[in-house]
mmCIF file of the N, C-alpha and C atoms, coordinates in Angstrom:
data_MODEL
# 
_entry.id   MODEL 
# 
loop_
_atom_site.group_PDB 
_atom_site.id 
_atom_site.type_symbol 
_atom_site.label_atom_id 
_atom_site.label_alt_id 
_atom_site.label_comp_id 
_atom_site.label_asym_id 
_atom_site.label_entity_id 
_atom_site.label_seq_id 
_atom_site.pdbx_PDB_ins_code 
_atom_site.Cartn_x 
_atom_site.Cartn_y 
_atom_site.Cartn_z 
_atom_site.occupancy 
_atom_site.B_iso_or_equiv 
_atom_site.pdbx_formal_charge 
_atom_site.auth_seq_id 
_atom_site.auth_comp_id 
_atom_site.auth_asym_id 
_atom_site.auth_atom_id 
_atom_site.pdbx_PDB_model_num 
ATOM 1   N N  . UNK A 1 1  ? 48.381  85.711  142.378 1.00 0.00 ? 1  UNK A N  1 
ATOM 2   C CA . UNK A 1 1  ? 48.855  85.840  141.037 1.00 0.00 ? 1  UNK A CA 1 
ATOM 3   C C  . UNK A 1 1  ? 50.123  86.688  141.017 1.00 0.00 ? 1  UNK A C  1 
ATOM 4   N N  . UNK A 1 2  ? 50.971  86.422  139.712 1.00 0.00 ? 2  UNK A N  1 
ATOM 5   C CA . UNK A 1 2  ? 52.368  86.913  140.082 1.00 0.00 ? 2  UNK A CA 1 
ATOM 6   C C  . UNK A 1 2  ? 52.303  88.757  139.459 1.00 0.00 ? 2  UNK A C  1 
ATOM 7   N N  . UNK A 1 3  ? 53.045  89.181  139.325 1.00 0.00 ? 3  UNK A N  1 
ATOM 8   C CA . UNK A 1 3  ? 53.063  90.630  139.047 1.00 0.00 ? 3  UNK A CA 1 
ATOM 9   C C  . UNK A 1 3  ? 53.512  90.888  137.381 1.00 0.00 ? 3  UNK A C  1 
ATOM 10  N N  . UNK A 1 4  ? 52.944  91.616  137.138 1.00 0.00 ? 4  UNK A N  1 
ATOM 11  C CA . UNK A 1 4  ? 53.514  92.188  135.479 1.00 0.00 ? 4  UNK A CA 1 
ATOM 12  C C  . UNK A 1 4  ? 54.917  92.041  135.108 1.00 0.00 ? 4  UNK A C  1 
ATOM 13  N N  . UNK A 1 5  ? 55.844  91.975  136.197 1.00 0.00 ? 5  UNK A N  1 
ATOM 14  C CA . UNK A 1 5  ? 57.104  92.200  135.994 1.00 0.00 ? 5  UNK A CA 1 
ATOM 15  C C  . UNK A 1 5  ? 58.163  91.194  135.995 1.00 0.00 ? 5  UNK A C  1 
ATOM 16  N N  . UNK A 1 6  ? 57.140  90.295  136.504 1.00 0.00 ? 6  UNK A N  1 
ATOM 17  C CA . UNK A 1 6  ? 57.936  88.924  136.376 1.00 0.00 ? 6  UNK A CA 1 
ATOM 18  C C  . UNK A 1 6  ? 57.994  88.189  135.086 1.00 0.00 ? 6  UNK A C  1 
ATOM 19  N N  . UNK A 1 7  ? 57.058  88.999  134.101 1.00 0.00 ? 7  UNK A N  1 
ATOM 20  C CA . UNK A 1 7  ? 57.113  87.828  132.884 1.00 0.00 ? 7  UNK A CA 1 
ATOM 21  C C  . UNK A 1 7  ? 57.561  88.677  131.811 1.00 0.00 ? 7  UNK A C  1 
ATOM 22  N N  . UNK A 1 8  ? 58.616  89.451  132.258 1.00 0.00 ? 8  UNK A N  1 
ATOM 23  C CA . UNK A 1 8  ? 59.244  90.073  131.500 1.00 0.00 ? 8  UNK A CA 1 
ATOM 24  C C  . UNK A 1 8  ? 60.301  89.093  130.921 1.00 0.00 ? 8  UNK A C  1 
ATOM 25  N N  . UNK A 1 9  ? 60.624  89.105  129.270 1.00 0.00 ? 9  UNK A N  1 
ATOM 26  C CA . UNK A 1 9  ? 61.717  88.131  128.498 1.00 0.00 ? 9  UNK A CA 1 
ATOM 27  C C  . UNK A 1 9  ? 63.439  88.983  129.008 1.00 0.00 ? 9  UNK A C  1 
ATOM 28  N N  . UNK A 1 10 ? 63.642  89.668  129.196 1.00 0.00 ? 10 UNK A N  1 
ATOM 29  C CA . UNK A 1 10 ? 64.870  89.869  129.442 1.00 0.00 ? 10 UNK A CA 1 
ATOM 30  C C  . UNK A 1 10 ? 64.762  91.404  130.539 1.00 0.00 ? 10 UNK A C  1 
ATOM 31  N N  . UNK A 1 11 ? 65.520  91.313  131.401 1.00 0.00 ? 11 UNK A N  1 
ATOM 32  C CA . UNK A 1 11 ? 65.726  91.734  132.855 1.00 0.00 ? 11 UNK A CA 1 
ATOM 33  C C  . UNK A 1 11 ? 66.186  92.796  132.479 1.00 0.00 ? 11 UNK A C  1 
ATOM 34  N N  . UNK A 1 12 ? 65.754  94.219  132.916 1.00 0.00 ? 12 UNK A N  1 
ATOM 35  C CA . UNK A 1 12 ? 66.408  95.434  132.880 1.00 0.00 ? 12 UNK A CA 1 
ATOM 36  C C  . UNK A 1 12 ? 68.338  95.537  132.938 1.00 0.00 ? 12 UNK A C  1 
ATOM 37  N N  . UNK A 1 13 ? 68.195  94.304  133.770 1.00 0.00 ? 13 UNK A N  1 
ATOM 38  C CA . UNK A 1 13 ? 70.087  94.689  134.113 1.00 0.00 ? 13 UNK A CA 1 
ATOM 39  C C  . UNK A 1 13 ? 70.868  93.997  132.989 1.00 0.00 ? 13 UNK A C  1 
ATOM 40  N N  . UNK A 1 14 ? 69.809  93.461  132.203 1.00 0.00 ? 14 UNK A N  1 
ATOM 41  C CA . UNK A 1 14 ? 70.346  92.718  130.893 1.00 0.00 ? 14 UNK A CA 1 
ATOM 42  C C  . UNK A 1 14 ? 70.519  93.413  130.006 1.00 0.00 ? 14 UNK A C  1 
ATOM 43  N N  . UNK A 1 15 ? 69.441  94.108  129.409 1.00 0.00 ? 15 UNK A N  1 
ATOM 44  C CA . UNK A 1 15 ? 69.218  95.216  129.040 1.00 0.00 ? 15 UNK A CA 1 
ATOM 45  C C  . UNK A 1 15 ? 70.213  96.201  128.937 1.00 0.00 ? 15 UNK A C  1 
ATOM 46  N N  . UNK A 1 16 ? 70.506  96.609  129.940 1.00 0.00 ? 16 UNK A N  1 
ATOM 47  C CA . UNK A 1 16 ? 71.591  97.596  130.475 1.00 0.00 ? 16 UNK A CA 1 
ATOM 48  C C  . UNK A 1 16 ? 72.851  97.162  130.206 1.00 0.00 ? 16 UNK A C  1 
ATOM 49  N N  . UNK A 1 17 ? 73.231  95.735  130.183 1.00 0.00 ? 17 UNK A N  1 
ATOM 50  C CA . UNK A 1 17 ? 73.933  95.025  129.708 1.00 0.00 ? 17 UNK A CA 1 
ATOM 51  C C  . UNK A 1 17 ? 74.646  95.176  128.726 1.00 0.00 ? 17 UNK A C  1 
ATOM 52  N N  . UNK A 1 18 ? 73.658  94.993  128.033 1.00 0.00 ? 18 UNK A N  1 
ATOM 53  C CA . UNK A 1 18 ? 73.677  95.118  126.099 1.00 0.00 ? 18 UNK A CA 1 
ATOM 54  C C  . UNK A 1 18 ? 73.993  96.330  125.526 1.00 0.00 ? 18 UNK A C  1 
ATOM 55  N N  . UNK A 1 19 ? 73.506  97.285  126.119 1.00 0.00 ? 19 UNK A N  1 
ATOM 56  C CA . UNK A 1 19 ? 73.847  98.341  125.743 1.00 0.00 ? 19 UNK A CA 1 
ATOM 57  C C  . UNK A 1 19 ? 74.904  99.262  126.152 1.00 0.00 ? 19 UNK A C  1 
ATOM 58  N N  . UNK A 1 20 ? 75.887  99.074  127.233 1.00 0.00 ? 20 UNK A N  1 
ATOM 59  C CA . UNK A 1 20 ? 77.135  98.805  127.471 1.00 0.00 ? 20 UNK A CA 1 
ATOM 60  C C  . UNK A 1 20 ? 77.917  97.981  126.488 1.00 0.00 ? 20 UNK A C  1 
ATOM 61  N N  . UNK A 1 21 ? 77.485  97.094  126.292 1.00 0.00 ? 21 UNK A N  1 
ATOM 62  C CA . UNK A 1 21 ? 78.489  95.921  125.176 1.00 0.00 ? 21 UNK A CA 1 
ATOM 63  C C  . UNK A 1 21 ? 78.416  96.768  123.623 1.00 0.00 ? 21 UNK A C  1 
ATOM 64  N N  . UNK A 1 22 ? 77.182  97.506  123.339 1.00 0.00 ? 22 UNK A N  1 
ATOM 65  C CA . UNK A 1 22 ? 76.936  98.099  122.083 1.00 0.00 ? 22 UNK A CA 1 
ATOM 66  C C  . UNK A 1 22 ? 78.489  99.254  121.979 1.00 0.00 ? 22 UNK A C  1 
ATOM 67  N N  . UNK A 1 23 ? 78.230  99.864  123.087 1.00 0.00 ? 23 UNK A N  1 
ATOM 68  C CA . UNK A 1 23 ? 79.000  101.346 123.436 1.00 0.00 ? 23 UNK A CA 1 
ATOM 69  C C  . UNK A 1 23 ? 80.168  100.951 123.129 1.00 0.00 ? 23 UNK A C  1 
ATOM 70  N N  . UNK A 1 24 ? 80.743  99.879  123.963 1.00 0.00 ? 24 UNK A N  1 
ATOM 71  C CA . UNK A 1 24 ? 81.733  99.529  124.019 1.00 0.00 ? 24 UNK A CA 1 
ATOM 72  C C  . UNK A 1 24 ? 82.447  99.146  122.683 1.00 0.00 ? 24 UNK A C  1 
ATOM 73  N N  . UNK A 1 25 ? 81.880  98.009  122.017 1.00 0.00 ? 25 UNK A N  1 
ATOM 74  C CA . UNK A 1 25 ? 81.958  97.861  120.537 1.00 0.00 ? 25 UNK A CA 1 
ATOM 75  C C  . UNK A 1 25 ? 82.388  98.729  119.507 1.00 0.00 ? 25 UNK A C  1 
ATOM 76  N N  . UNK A 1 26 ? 81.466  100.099 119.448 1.00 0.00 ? 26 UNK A N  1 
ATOM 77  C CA . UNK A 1 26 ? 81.893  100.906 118.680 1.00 0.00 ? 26 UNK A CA 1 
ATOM 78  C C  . UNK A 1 26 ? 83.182  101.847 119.341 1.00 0.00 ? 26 UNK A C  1 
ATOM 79  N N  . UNK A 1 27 ? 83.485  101.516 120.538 1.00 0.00 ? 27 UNK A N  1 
ATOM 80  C CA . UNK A 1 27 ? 84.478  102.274 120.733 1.00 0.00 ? 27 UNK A CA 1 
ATOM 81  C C  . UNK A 1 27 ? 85.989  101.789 120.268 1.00 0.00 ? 27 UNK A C  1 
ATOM 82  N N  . UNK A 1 28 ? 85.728  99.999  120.311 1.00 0.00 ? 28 UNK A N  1 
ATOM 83  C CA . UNK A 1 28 ? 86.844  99.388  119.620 1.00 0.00 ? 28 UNK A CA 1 
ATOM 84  C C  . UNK A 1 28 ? 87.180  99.046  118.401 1.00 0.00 ? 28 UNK A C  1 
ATOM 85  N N  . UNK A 1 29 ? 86.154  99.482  117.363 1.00 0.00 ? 29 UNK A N  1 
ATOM 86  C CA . UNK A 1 29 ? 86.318  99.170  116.021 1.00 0.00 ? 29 UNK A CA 1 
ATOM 87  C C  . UNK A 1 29 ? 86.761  101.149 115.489 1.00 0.00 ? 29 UNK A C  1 
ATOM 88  N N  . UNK A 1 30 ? 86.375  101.998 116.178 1.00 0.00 ? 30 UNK A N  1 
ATOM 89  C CA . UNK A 1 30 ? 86.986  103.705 115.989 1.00 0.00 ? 30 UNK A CA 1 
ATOM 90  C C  . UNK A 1 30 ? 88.681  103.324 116.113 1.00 0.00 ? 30 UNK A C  1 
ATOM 91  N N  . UNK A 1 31 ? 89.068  102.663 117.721 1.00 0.00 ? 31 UNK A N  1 
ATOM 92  C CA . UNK A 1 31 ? 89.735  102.331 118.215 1.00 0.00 ? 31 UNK A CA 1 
ATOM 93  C C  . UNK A 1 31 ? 91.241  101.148 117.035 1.00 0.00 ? 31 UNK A C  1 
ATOM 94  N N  . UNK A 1 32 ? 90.511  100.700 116.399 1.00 0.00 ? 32 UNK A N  1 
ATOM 95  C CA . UNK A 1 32 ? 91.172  99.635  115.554 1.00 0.00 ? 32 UNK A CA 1 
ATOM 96  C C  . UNK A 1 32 ? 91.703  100.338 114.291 1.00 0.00 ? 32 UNK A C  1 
ATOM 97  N N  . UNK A 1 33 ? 90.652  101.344 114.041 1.00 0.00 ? 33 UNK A N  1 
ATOM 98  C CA . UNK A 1 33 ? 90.770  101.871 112.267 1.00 0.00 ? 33 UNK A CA 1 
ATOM 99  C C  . UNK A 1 33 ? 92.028  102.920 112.850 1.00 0.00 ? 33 UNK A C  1 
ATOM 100 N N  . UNK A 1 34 ? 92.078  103.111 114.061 1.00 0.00 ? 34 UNK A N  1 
ATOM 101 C CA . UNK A 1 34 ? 92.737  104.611 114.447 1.00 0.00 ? 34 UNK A CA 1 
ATOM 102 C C  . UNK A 1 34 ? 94.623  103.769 114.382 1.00 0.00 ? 34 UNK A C  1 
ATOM 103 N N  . UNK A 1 35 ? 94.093  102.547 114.690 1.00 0.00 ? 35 UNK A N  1 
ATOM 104 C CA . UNK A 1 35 ? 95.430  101.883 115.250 1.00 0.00 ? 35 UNK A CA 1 
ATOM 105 C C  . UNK A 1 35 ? 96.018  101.463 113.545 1.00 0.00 ? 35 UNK A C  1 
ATOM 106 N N  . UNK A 1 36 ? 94.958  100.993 112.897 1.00 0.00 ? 36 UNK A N  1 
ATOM 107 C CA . UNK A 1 36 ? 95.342  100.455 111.691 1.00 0.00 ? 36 UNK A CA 1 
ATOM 108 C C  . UNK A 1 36 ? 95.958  101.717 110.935 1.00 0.00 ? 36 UNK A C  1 
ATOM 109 N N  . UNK A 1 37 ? 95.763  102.674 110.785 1.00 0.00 ? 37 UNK A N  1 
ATOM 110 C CA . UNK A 1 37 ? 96.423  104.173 110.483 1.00 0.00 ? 37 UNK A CA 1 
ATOM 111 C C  . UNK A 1 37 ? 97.578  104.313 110.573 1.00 0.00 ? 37 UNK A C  1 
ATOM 112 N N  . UNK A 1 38 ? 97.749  104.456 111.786 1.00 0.00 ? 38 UNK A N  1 
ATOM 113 C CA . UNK A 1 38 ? 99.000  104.766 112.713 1.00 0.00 ? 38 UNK A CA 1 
ATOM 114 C C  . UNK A 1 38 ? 100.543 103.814 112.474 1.00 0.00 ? 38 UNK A C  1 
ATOM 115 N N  . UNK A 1 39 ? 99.927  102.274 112.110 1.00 0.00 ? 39 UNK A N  1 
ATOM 116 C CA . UNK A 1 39 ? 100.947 101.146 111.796 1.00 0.00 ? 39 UNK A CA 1 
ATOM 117 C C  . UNK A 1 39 ? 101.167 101.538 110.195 1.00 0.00 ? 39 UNK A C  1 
ATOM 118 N N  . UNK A 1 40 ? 99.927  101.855 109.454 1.00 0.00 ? 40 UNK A N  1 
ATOM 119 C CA . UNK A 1 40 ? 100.775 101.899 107.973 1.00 0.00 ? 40 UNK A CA 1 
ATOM 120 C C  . UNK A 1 40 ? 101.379 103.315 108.238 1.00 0.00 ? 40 UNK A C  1 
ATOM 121 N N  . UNK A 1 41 ? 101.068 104.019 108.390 1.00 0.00 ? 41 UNK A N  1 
ATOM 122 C CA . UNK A 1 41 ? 102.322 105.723 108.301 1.00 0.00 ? 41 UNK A CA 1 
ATOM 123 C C  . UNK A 1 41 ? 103.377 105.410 108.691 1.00 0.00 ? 41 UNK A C  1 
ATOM 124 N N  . UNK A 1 42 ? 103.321 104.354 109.982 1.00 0.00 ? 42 UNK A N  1 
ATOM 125 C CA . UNK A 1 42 ? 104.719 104.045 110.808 1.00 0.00 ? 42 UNK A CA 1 
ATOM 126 C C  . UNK A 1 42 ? 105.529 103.263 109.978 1.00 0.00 ? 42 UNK A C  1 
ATOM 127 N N  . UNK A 1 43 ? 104.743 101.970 109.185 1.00 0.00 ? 43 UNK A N  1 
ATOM 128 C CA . UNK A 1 43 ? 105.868 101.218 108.196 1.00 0.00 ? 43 UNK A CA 1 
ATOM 129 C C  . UNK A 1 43 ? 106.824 102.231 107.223 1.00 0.00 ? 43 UNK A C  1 
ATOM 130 N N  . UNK A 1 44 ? 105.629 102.720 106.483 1.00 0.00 ? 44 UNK A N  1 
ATOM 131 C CA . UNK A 1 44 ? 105.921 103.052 105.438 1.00 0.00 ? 44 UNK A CA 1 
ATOM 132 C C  . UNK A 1 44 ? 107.092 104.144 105.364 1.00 0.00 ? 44 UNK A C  1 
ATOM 133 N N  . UNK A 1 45 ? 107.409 105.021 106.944 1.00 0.00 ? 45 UNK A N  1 
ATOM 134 C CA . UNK A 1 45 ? 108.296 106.321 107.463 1.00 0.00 ? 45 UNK A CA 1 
ATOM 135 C C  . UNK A 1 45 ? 109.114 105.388 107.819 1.00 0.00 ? 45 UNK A C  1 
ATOM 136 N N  . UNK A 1 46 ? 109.427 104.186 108.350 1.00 0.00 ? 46 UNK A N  1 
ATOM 137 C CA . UNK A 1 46 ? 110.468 103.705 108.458 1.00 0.00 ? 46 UNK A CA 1 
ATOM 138 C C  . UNK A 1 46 ? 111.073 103.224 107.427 1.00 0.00 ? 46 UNK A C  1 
ATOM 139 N N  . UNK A 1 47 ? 110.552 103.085 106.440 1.00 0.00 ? 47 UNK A N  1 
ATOM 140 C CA . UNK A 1 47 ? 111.099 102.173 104.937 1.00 0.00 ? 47 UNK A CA 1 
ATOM 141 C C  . UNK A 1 47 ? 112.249 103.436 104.674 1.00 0.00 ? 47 UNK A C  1 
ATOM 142 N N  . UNK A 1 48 ? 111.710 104.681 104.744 1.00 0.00 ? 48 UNK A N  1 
ATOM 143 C CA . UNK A 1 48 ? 112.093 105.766 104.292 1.00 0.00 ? 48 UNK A CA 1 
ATOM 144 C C  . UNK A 1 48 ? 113.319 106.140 104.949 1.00 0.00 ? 48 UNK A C  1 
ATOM 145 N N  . UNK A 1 49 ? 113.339 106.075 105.946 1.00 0.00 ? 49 UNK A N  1 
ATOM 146 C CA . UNK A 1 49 ? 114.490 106.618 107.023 1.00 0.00 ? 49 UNK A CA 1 
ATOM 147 C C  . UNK A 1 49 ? 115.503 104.978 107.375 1.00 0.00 ? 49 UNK A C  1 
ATOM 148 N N  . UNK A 1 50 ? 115.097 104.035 106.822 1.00 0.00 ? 50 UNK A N  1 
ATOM 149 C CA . UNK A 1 50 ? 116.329 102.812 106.348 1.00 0.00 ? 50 UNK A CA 1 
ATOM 150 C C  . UNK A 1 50 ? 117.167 103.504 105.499 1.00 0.00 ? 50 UNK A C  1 
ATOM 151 N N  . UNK A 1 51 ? 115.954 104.035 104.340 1.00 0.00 ? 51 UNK A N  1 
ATOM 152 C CA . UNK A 1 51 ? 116.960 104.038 102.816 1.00 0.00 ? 51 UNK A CA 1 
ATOM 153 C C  . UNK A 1 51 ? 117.822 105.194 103.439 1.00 0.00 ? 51 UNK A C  1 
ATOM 154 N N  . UNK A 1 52 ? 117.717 106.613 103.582 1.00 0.00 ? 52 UNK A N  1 
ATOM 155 C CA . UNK A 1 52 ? 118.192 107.521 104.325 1.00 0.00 ? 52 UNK A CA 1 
ATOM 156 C C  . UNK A 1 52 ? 119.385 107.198 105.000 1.00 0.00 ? 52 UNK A C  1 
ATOM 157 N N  . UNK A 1 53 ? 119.209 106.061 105.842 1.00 0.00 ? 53 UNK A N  1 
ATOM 158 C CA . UNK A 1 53 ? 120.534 106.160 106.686 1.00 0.00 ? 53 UNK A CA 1 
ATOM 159 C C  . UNK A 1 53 ? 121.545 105.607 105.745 1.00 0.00 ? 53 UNK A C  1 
ATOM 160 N N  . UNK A 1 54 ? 121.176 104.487 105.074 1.00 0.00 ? 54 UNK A N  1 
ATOM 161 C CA . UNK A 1 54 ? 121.672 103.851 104.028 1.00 0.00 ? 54 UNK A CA 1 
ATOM 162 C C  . UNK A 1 54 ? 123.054 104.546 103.438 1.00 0.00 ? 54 UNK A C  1 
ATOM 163 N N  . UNK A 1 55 ? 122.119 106.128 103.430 1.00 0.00 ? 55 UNK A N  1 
ATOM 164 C CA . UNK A 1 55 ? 122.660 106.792 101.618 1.00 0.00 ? 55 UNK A CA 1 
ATOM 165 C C  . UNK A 1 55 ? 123.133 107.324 102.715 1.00 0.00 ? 55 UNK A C  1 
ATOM 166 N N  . UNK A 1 56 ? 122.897 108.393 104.001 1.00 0.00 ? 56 UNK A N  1 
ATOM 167 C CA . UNK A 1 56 ? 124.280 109.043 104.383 1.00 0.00 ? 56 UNK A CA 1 
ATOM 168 C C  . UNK A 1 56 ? 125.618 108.208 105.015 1.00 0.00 ? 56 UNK A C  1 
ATOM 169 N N  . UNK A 1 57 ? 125.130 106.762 105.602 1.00 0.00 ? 57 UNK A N  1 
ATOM 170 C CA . UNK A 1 57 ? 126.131 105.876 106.256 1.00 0.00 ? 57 UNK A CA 1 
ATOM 171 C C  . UNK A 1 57 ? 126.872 105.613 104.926 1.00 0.00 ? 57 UNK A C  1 
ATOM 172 N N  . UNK A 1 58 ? 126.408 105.532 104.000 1.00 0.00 ? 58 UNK A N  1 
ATOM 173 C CA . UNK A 1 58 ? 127.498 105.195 102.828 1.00 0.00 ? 58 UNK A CA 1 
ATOM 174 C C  . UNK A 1 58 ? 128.424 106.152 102.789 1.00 0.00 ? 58 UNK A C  1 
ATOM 175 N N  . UNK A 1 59 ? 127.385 107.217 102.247 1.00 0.00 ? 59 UNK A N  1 
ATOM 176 C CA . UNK A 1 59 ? 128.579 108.527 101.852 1.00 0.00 ? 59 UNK A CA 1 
ATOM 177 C C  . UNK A 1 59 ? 129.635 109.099 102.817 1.00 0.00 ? 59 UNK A C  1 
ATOM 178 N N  . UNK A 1 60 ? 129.552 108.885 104.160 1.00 0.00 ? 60 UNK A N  1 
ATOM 179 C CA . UNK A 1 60 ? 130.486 108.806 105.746 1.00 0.00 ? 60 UNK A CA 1 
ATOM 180 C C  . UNK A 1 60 ? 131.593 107.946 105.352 1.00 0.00 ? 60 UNK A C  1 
ATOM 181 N N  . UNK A 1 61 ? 131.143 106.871 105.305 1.00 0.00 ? 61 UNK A N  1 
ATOM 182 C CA . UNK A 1 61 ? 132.272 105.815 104.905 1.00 0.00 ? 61 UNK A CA 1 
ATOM 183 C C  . UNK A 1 61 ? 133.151 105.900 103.862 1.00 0.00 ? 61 UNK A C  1 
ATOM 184 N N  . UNK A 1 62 ? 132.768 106.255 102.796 1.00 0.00 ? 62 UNK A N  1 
ATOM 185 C CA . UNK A 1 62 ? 133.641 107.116 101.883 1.00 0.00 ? 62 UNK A CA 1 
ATOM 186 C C  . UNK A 1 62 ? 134.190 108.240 101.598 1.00 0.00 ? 62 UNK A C  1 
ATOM 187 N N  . UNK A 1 63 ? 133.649 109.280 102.442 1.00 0.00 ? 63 UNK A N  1 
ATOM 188 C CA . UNK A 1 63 ? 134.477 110.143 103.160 1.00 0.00 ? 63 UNK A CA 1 
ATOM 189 C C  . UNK A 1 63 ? 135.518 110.150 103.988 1.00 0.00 ? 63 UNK A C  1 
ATOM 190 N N  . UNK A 1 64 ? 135.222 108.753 104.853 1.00 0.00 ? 64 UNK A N  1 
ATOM 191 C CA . UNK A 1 64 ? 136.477 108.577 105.982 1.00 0.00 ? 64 UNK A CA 1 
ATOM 192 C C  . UNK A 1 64 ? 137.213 107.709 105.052 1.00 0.00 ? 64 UNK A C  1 
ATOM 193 N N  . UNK A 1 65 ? 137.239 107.197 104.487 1.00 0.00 ? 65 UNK A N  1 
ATOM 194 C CA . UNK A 1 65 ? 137.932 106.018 103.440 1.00 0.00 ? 65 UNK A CA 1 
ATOM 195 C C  . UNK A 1 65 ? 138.899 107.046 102.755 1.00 0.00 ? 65 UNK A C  1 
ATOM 196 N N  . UNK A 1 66 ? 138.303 108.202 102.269 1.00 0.00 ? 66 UNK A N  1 
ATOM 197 C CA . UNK A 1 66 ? 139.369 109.042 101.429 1.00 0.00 ? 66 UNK A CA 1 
ATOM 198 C C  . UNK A 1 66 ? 139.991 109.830 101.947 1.00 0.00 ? 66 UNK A C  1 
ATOM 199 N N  . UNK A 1 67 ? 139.911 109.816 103.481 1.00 0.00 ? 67 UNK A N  1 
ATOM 200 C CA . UNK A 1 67 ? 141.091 111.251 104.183 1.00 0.00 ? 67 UNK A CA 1 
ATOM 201 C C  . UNK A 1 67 ? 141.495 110.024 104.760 1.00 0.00 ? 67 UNK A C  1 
ATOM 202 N N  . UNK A 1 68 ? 141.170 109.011 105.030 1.00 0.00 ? 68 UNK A N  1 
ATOM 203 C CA . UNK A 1 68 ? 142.413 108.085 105.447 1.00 0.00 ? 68 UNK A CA 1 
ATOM 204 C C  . UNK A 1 68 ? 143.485 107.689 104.920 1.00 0.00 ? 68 UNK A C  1 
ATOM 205 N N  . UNK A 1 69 ? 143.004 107.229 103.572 1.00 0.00 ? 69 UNK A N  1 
ATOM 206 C CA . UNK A 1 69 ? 143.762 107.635 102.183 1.00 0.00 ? 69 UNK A CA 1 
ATOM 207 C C  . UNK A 1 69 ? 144.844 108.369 102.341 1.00 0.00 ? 69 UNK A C  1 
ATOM 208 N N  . UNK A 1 70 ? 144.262 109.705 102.432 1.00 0.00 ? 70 UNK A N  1 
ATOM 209 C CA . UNK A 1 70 ? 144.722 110.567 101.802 1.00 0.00 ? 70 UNK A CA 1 
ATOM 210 C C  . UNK A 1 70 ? 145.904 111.538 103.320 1.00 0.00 ? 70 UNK A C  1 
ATOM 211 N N  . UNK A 1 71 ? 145.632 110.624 104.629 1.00 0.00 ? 71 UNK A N  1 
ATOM 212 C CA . UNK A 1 71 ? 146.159 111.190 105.351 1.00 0.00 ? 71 UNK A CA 1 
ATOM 213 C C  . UNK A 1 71 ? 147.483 110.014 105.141 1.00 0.00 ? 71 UNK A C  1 
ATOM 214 N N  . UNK A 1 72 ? 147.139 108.624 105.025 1.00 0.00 ? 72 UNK A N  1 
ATOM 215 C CA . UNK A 1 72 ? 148.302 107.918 105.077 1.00 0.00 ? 72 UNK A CA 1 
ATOM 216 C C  . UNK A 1 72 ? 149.237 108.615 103.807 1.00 0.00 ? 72 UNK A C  1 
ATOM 217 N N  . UNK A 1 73 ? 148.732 109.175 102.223 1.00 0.00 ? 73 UNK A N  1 
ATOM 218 C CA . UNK A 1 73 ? 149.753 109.647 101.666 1.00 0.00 ? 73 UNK A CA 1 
ATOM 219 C C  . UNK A 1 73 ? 150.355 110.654 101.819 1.00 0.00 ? 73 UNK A C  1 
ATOM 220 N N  . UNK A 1 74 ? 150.076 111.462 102.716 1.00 0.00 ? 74 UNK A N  1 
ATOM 221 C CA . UNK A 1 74 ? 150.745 112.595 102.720 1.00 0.00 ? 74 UNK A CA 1 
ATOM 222 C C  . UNK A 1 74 ? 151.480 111.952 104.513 1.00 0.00 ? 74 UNK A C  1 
ATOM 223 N N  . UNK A 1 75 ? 151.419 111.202 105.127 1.00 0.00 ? 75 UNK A N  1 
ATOM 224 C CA . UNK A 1 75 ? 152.213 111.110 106.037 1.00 0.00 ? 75 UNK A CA 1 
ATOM 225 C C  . UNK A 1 75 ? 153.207 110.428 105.566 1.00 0.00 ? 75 UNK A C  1 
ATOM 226 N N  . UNK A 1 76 ? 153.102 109.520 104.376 1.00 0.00 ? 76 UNK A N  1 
ATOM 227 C CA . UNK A 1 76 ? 154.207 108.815 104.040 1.00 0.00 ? 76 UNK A CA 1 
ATOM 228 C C  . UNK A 1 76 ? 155.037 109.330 103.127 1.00 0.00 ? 76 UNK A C  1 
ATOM 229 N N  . UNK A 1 77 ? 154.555 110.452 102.558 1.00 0.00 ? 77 UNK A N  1 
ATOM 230 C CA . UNK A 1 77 ? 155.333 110.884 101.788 1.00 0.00 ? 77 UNK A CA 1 
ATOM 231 C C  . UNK A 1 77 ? 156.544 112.315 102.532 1.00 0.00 ? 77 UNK A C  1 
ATOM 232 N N  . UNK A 1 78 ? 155.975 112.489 103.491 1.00 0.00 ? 78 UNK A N  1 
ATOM 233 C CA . UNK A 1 78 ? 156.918 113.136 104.396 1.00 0.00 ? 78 UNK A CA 1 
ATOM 234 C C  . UNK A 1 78 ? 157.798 112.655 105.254 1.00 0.00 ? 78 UNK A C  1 
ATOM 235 N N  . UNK A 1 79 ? 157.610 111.230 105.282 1.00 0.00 ? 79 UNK A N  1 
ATOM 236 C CA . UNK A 1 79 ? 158.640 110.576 105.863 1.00 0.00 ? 79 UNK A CA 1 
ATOM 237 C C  . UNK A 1 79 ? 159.494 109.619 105.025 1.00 0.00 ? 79 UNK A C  1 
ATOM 238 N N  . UNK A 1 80 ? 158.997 110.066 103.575 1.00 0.00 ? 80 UNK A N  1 
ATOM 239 C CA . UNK A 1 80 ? 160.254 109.473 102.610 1.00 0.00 ? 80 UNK A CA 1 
ATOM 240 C C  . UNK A 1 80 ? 161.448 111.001 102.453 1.00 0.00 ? 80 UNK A C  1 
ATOM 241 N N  . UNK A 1 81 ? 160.874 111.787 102.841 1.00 0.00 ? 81 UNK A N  1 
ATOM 242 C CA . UNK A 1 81 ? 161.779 113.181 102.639 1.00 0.00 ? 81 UNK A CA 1 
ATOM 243 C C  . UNK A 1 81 ? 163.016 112.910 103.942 1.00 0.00 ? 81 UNK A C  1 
# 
């Protein structure tokens, strides 16, 4: 006759199995919420630092726009003298 252990429905190493796959599981859904976090702060700080460059690259450009200006009139007006 066969032994107690043979008519077992699922095998210790199965077992062991499963509960590895459990572990694992919850380590990738911690893993997901942590990631899902991380992408909205990241959008939302970049939206911010577009507009930012936006407003100082503008105000640069119109700064250099008006001493260019303002260097061509005063060079030309010293060489109408």
């Amino acid at each position: 006759m066969g032994r107690k252990d043979a008519q077992l429905h699922a095998l210790p190493v199965d077992h062991y199995r499963k509960q590895i796959g459990k572990q694992n599981k919850k380590q990738t859904t911690t893993n997901v919420k942590e990631l899902r976090k991380h992408t909205e702060t990241k959008s939302s700080s970049s939206k911010l630092y577009k507009d930012v460059k936006v407003v100082v690259g503008g105000f640069a450009v119109a700064v250099l726009l008006a001493y260019g200006l303002l260097f061509l009139w005063l060079f030309d007006s010293k060489a109408a003298k």
